[in-house]
N, C-alpha and C positions, 0 to 999 in steps of 0.2 A: 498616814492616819487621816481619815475624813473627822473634820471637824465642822461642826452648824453653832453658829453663833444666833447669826442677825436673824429677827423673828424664827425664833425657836423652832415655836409654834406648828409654823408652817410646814416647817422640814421634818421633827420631831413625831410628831401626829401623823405624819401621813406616811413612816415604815413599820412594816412589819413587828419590829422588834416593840417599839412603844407596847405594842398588844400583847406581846410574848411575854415583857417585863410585867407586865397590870395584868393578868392573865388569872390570877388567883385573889381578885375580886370578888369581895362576899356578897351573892348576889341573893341569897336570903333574908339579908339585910338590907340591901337594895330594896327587897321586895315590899319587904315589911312596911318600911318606911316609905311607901308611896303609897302600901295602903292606908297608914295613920294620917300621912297629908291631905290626899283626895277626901278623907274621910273628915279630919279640924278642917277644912274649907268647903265643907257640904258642897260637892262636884256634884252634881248630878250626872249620872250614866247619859253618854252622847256629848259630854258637853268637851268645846273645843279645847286641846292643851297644845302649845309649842315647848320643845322641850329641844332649848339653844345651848348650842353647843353638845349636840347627842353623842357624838362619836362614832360607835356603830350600832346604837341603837337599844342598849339593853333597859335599857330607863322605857322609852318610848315603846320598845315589844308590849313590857309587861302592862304598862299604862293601856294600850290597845286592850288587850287580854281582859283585862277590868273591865272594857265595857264607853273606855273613850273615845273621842275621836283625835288622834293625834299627828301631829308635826313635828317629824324630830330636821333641825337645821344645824349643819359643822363645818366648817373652814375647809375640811380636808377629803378633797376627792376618793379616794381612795376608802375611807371612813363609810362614805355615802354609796360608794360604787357597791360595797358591800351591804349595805343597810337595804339600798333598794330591792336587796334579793328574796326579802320578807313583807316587801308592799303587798297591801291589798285594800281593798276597801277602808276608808277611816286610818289608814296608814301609810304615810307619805311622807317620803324623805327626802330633801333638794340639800345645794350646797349653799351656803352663805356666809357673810361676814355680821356677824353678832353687832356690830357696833352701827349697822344701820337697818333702818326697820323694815320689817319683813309685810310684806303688805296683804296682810291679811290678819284678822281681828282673834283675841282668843277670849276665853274664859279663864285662862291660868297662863303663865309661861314660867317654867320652870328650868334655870341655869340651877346644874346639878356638878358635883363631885368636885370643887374647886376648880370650877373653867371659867374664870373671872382673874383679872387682875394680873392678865400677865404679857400686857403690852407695853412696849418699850414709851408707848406715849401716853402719861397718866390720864390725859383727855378722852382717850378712848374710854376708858371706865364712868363718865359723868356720857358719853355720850350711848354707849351701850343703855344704863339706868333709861335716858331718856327712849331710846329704842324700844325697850320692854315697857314703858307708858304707852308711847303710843302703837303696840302690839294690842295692848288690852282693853276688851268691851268693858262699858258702862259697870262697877263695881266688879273686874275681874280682880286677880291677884296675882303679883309677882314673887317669884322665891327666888331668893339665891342662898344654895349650900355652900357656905366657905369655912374653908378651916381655922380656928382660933389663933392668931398666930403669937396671941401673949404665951397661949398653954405651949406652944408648938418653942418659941423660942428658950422657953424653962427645961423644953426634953427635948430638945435636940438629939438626936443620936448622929454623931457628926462622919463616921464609918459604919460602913455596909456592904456584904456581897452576899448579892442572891442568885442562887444557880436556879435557872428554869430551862427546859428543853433542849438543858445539856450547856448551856453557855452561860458562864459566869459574867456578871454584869458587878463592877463595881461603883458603890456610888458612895459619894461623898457630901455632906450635906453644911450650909453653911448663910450667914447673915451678912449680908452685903449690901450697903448704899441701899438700905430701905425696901430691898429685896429678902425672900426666902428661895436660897441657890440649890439646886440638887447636880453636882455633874456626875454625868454617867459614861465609863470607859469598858469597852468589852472587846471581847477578838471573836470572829466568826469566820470561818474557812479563811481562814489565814490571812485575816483583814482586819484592822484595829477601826474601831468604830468610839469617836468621843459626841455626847450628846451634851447640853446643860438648859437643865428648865430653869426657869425665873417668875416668880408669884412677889408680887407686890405683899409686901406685912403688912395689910389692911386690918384694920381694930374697928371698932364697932361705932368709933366716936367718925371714923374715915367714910362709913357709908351712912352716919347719918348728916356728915358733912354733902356730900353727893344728892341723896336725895331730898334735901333743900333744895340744890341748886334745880333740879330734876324738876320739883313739882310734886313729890309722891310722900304718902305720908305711913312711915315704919309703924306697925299694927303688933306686932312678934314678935321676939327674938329668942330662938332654942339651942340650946347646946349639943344636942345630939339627936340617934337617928330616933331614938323616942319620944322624943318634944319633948322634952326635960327642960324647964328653964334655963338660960344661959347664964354660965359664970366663969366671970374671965382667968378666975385662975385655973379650974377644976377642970370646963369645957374642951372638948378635944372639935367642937365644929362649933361654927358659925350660923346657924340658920334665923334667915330671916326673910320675912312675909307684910309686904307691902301693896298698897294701892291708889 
């Protein structure tokens, strides 16, 4: 059986399957919600966005599409190898580590879909925040979408399998040492494959602890992809907007 422990992340993100799993991602909703954000932070068309931690790019496509000019950056070759296949003009994709600053200036950076908080060194999250400061022009804004994890640890659903393109993935889900755990076991052409991601239970008190330390001052915080105010019981995300 292949098994990936140490930085998940790394290994995780950058096979096929991660995408084949997350595959039926609602990206209508994605959609939505990038236009109500661009739209609460009066973006103006052309104006620059980094959008860290992109993946392969579905946040950054559409953001272009709108009328931006954007940077999507991810950890994972692979990610980017493909990303690049839709550059063009105002749309540029590189590889990078989130947790050091990308030297070029924006008007937004926006860390989207819970790609925060899940490095083995809690440090990296106070030093990413500081990363995304100094990523941003004179009154830009920082967002980070993260998941509620008071709401998340009340509905747990601790079993799960989901069949996508023929291969059953089972996942198991669980709280650990201040973690939120998922591991994932499947078989594919007759090869057992075990994965497990790990997200720090970050609460809201966690990231206004951080950007103290940062510099930056919390302006936001909505609980879903409609800007609905946050509420830690009710809320199934995290969204907050800083600068």
């Amino acid at each position: 059986m292949q098994k990936h422990t140490d930085n998940w992340y790394t290994s995780w993100f950058d096979t096929p399957y991660y995408h084949i799993l997350y595959k039926d991602r609602d990206y209508d909703e994605a959609a939505s919600f990038m236009v109500l954000l661009t739209k609460f932070l009066e973006l103006e068309s052309g104006a620059k966005i980094l959008d860290l931690a992109c993946g392969k790019g579905r946040h950054s496509k559409f953001l272009n599409k709108m009328g931006f000019n954007v940077t999507g950056v991810d950890l994972s070759p692979a990610s980017i190898k493909y990303a690049k296949t839709f550059e063009k003009e105002n749309l540029k994709f590189e590889v990078h580590d989130m947790c050091l600053p990308f030297p070029k200036k924006f008007n937004a950076v926006f860390n989207l879909f819970t790609s925060f908080g899940y490095f083995d060194d809690e440090n990296d999250n106070l030093r990413t925040i500081k990363s995304i400061k100094e990523e941003l022009k004179p009154d830009g804004f920082g967002v980070i979408d993260f998941l509620n994890s008071e709401y998340l640890k009340k509905n747990l659903v601790p079993n799960e399998v989901k069949t996508v393109n023929g291969i059953d993935f089972y996942i198991e889900r669980k709280i650990s040492d201040g973690y939120i755990v998922k591991n994932i076991r499947f078989k594919n052409e007759n090869e057992n494959f075990f994965y497990s991601e790990r997200v720090m239970a970050l609460a809201l008190e966690d990231f206004k602890e951080y950007f103290s330390e940062a510099g930056v001052k919390l302006l936001h915080s909505f609980g879903d992809y409609s800007l609905n105010p946050f509420d830690e019981e009710r809320s199934k995300r995290l969204i907050l907007i800083f600068q």
